[in-house]
N, C-alpha and C positions, 0 to 999 in steps of 0.2 A: 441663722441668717438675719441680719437686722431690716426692721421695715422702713421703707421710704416712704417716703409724702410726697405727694403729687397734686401743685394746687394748679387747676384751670380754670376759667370763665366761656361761662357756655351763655348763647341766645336761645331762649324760649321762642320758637315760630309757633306754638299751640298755646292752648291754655291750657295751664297746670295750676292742678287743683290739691292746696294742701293744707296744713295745718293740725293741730293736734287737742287737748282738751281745754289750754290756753287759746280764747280766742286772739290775744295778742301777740301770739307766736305761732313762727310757723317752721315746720321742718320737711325738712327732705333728704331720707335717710337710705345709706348706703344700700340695705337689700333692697331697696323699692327700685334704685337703678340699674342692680345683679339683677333682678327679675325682668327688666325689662330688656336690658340686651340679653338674655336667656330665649326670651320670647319672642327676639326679631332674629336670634340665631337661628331657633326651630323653626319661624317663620322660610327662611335663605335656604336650612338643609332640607326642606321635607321630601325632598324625593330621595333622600340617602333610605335603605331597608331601616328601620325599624331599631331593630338591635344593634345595628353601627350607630343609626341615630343617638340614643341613648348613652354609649362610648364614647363617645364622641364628648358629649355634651357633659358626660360625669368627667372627664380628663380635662374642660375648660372650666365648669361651674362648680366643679364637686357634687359629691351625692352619696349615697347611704354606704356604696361598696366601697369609695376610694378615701372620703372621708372633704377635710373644706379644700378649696383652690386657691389658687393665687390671685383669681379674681375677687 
């Protein structure tokens, strides 16, 4: 299956804090965004059990049993 590209422009309402070991560059790199909507998912499911939680979240994020996602 071939990958697409998908370019959007987003507005910062917070401050975001980033950069790398070039202090004249800065990045902001794709798992640090998977991670975070991972962590507003779990945030949204928590009252799902535990064990669906986790299914759930390996079928959108990937993880050790299922392997990467399409996220």
């Amino acid at each position: 299956m071939p990958m697409h590209k998908i370019t959007f422009e987003c507005e910062l309402i917070t401050p975001l804090f980033m950069g790398n070991a070039n202090p004249n560059d800065c990045e902001l790199r794709a798992p640090s965004i998977k991670g975070a909507m991972r962590f507003w998912w779990r945030a949204m499911h928590g009252n799902m059990p535990i064990d669906k939680l986790r299914e759930k979240e390996e079928e959108i994020f990937g993880g050790t049993e299922k392997g990467r996602s399409k996220v």
